[in-house]
N, C-alpha and C positions, 0 to 999 in steps of 0.2 A: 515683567516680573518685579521689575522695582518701583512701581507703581500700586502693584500690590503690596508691598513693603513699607511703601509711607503710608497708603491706605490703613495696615495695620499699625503701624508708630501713630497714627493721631488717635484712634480707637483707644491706644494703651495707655495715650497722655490724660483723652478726657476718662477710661473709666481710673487713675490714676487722681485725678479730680475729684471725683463723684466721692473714693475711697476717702478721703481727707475731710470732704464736708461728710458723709456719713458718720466718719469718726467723732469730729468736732459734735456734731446731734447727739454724739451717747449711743449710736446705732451700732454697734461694734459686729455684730454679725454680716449684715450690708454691707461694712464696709471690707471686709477680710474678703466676702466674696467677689467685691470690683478693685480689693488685689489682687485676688488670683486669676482675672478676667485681667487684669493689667500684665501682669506679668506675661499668662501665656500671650498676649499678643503682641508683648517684645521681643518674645523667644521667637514666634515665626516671625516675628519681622529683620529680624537678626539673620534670622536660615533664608529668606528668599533675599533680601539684600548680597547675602556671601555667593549665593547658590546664581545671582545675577551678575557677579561680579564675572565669577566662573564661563558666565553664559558668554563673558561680551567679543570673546575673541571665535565665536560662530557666525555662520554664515548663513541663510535662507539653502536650505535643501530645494529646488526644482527640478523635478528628472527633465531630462531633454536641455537643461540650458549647460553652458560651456562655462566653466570656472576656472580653468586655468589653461595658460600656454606653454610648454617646453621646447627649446630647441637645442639641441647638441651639435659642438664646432669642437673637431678634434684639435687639439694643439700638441700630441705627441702619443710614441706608440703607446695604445691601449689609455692614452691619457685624454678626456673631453672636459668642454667648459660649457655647464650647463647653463640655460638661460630659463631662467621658470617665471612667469607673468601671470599672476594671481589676476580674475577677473570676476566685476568689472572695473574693479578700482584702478588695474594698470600697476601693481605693484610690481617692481622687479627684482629679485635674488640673483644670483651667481654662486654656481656651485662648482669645484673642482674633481671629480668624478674619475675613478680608477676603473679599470673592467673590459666586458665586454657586455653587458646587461644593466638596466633600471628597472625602477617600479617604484610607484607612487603611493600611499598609504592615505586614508581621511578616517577621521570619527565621523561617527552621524548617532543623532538623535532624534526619534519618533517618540510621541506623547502621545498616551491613550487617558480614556475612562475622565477624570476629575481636569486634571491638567491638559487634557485640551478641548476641555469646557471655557476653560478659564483662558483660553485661546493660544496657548502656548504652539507654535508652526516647527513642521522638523527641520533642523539646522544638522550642517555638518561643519568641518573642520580640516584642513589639510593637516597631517600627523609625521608623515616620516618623507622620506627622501632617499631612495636607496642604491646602492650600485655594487655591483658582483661579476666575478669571471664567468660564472654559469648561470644556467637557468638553476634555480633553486639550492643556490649557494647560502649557508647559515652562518659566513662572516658578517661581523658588527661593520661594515661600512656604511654608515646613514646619516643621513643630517636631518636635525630636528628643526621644524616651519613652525612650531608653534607654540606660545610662553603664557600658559591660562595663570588668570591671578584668581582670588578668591576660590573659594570651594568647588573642587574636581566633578563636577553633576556626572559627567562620564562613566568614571570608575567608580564611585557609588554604585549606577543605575545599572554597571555591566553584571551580569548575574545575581542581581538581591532581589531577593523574594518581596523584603519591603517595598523597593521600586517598581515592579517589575508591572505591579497593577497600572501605572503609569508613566513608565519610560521605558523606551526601546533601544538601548545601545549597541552597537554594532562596529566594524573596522569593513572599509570598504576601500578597496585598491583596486590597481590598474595590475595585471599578469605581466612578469616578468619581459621585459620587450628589450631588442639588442640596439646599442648604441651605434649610429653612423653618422659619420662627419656630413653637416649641414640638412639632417631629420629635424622634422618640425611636428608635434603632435599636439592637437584640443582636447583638452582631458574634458569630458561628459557625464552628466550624473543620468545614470537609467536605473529602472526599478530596481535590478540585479545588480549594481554597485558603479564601480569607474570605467570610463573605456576610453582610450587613446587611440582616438583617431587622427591619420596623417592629416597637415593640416592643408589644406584649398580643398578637400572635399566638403560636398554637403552636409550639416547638421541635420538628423530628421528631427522634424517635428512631434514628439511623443505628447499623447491624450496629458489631461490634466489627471492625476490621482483621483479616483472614488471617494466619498466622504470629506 
């Protein structure tokens, strides 16, 4: 995306150029038109620069491959210290975790029609971190995995009409699961969203996506 982005910043400089020598000729019509051919091609290259900046804390969306690990070590009653390993990079967090239940939260984004002409690939995002006494508890106990800079493409693309021709956003979690001292789970992207599976079992191998 920010490749398309300098692509259009040099567009903008030469017809930004062309305007100036038109000018200078006395051509004043030609040249108001390769300003306004300049100008729009700073304005998107402004928006996919911001909108890339947004993008860079995403990850390659592949269903079937394993993105993260968790394990939970209780250290007192109803009290766990969570161990979450973002893969494949190996990153490690520690969370301090009250409850009797977790659940894992990601964004994901699919690109249709123009935008994934232009080859844009679905990416997701780990979002939230959660932990509760019940299943389906609506206390704010959650820790946030993830600090985007530039322009929110997410929350734009989540229900607007303008997007909507090309962007897919969605929230895709793991269902509420009970916390036990020394559990181990591979969190898995499948078509139908996250699934935490214990971990030394099998990963299946899922087909590649259509299209």
């Amino acid at each position: 995306m920010r490749g398309i982005a300098v692509t259009l910043a040099c567009f903008a400089l030469v017809a930004a150029l062309l305007a100036w020598s038109r000018w200078l000729a006395r051509r004043r019509l030609a040249s108001l038109g390769h300003v306004a051919l300049a100008a729009a091609c700073t304005a998107a290259a402004i928006f996919l620069w911001s909108a890339a900046g947004g993008m860079a804390s995403y990850e390659p969306l592949r269903p079937g491959h394993a993105i993260a690990e968790i394990r939970f070590d209780q250290v007192g009653p109803g009290r766990y210290r969570a161990t979450l390993i973002r893969l494949p990079w190996g990153q490690v967090q520690l969370f301090e975790m009250t409850g009797e239940n977790w659940r894992l939260e990601a964004r994901t984004l699919r690109w249709h029609g123009l935008a994934a002409d232009l080859g844009l690939k679905p990416v997701y995002r780990l979002e939230r971190l959660e932990c509760g006494p019940a299943a389906g508890d609506n206390a704010d106990r959650s820790y946030t995995l993830a600090h985007g800079e530039g322009m929110d493409v997410w929350t734009r693309a989540r229900g607007n009409a303008v997007w909507s021709p090309y962007a897919e956003a969605a929230v895709a979690a793991v269902p509420w699961k009970a916390m036990k001292d020394g559990s181990e789970f591979t969190i898995i992207v499948t078509p139908e969203g996250l699934v935490a599976q214990p971990s030394g079992t099998e990963i299946p191998i899922l087909p590649p996506p259509r299209g």
